[in-house]
C-alpha positions as CSV (number, residue, x, y, z in Angstrom):
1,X,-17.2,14.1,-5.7
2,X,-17.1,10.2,-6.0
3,X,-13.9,9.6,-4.2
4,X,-13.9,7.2,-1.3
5,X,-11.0,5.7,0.7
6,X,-10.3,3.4,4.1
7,X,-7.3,4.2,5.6
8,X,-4.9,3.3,8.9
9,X,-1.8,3.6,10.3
10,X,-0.5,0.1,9.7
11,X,-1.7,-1.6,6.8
12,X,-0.9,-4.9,8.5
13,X,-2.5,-4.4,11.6
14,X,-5.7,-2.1,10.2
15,X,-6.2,-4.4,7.3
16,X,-6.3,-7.2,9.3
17,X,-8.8,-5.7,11.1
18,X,-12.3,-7.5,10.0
19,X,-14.6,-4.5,10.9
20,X,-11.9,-2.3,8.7
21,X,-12.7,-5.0,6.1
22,X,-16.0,-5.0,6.1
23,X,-16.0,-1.5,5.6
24,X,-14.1,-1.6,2.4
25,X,-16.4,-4.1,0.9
26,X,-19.4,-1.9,2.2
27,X,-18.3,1.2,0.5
28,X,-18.3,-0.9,-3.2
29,X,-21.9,-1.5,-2.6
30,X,-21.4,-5.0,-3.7
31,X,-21.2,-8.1,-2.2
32,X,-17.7,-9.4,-1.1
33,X,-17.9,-12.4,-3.5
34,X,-18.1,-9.6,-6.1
35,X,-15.6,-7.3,-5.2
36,X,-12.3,-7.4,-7.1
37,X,-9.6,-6.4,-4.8
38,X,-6.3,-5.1,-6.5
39,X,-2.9,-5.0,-4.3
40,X,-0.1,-2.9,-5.2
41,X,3.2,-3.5,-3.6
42,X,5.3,-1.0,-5.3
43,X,5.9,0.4,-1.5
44,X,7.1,-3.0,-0.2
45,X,9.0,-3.8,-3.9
46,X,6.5,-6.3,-4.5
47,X,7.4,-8.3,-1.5
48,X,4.8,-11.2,-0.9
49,X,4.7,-11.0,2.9
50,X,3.5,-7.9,3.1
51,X,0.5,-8.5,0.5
52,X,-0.7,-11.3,2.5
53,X,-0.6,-9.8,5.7
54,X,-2.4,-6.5,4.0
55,X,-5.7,-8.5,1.6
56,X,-5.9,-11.6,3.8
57,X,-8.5,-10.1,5.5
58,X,-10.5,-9.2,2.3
59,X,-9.7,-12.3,0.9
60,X,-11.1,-14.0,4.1
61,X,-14.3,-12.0,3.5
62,X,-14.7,-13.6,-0.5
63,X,-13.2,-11.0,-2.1
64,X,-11.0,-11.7,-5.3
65,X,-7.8,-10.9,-4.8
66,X,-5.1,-9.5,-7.8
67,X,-1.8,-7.8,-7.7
68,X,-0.1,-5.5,-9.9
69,X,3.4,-5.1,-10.1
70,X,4.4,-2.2,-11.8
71,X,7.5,-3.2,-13.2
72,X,7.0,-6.5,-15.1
73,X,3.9,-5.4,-17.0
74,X,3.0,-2.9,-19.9
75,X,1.0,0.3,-19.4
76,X,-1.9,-1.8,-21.3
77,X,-1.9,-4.6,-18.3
78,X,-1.7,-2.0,-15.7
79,X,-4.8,-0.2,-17.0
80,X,-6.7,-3.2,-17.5
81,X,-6.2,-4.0,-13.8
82,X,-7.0,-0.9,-12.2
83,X,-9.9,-0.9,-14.5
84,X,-11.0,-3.9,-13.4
85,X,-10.4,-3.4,-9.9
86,X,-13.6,-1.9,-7.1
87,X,-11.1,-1.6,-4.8
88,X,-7.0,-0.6,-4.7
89,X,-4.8,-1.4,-1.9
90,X,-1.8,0.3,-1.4
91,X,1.3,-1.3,0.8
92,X,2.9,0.3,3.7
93,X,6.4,1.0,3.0
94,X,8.6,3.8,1.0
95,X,5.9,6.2,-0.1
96,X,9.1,8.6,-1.7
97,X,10.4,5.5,-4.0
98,X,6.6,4.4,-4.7
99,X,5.3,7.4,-5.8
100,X,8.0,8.6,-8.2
101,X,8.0,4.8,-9.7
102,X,4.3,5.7,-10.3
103,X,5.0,9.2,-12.1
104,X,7.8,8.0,-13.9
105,X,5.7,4.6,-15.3
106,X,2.4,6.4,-15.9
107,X,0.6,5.0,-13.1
108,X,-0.3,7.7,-10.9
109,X,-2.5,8.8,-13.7
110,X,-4.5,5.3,-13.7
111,X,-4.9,5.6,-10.0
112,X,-6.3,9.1,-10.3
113,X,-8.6,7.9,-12.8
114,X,-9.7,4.7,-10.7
115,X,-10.3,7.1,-7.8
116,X,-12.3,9.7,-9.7
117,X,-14.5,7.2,-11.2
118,X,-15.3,5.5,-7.3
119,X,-13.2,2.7,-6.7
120,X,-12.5,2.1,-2.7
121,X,-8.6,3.2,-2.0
122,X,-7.1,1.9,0.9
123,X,-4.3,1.1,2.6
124,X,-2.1,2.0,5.8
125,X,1.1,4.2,6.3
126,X,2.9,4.9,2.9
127,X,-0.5,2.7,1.6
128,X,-2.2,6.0,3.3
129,X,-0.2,8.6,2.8
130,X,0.4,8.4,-0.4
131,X,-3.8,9.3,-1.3
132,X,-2.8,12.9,0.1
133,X,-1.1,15.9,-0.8
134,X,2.2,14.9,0.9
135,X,3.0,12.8,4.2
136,X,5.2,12.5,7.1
137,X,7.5,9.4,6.3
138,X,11.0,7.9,7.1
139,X,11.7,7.2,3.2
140,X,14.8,8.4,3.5
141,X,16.0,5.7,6.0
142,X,18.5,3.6,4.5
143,X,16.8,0.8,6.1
144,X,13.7,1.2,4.4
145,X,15.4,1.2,0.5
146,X,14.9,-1.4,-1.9
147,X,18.6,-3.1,-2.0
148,X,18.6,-3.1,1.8
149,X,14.6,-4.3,1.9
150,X,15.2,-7.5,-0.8
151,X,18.6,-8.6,1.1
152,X,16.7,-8.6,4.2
153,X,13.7,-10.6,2.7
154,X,16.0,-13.0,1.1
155,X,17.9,-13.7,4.4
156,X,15.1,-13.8,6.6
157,X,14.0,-17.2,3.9
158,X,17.5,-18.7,4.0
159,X,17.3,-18.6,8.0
160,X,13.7,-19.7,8.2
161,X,13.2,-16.7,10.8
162,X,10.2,-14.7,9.8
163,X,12.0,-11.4,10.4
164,X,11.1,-8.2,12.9
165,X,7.8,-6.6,11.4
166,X,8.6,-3.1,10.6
167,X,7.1,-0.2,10.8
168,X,5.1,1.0,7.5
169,X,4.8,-3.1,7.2
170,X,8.7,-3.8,6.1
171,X,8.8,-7.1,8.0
172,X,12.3,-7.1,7.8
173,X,12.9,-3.5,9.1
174,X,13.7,-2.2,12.4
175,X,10.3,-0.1,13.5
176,X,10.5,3.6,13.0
177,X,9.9,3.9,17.0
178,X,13.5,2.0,17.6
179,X,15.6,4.1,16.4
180,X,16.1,8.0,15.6
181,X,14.8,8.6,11.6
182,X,14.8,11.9,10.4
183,X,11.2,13.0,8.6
184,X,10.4,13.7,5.6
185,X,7.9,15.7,3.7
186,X,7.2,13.3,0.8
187,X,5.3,14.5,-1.9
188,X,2.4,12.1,-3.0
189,X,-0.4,11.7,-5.7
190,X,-2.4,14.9,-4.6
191,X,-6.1,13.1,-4.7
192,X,-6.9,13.9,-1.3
193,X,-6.0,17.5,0.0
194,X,-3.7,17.0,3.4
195,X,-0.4,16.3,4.9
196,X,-1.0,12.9,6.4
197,X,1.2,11.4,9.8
198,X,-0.5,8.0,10.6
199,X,2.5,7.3,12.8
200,X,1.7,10.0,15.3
201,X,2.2,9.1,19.0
């Protein structure tokens, strides 16, 4: 079994973390000039706050950095890039819309593959969850879905504010602890046997 993962309960926060870094890059066995980092933002709708916040601290280490977004490239470029990749992060953010994008463009089978062949998964809340068997998650918060999400991100540029960080790394959502969100069992790729909750108090 050849499967190896790094995950917390805020991908902004826990990736930011050097140490959590550092042990990303340790479990490639490379060296961090070496390793070829590849974000996926399908969670955050390929937002690019949330992908700095997330690989700035890999990037910080030496690591190459890439991103894939799912919907502007063909299943070719997306294998090529999780082929390439020695380590995948996942974004915080709607774990329900991200996963059922994957199954219905073909990616959840290249992530499976990219797992079972070693490469270093990571990520925090839906960028954890969504590893697992199934997760505790507020995707079904209107606040969290992908109209309400872009709207917000555009806004929060137009008035130069930065927006309120969300939880599961929305920047522009209201967190999960201020205000009453109704859970969620959202089924996920399966790799890892579990129900995962990386909000728990």
């Amino acid at each position: 079994h050849n499967m190896k993962g790094v995950f917390v309960g805020s991908g902004s926060e826990g990736l930011a973390q050097p140490r959590i870094c550092e042990e990303i890059v340790s479990l490639t066995k490379k060296e961090a000039s070496q390793v070829s980092v590849l974000y996926v933002g399908t969670a955050t709708y390929d937002l690019p706050v949330p992908k700095e916040s997330q690989t700035g601290g890999l990037k910080a280490l030496g690591c190459t950095v890439t991103s894939l977004c799912c919907g502007l490239h063909t299943q070719d470029e997306m294998k090529a890039s999780i082929d390439a990749a020695d380590v995948i992060v996942v974004s915080g953010g709607n774990t329900l819309y991200a996963v059922d994008y994957w199954k219905r463009v073909g990616v959840d089978t290249l992530l499976a593959a990219a797992a079972a062949r070693g490469v270093v998964l990571a990520g925090g809340s839906a960028g954890a969850i969504c590893w697992f068997d199934a997760g505790h998650s507020d995707s079904a918060d209107p606040d969290s879905f992908r109209e309400n999400m872009l709207s917000k991100a555009a806004a929060s540029r137009t008035d130069g504010s930065a927006g309120v960080e969300g939880e599961g790394n929305f920047e522009a959502a209201p967190t999960a602890f201020d205000k009453e969100w109704k859970y969620i069992r959202a089924p996920c790729l399966g790799l890892f046997p579990g129900l995962v909750c990386p909000h728990a108090g």
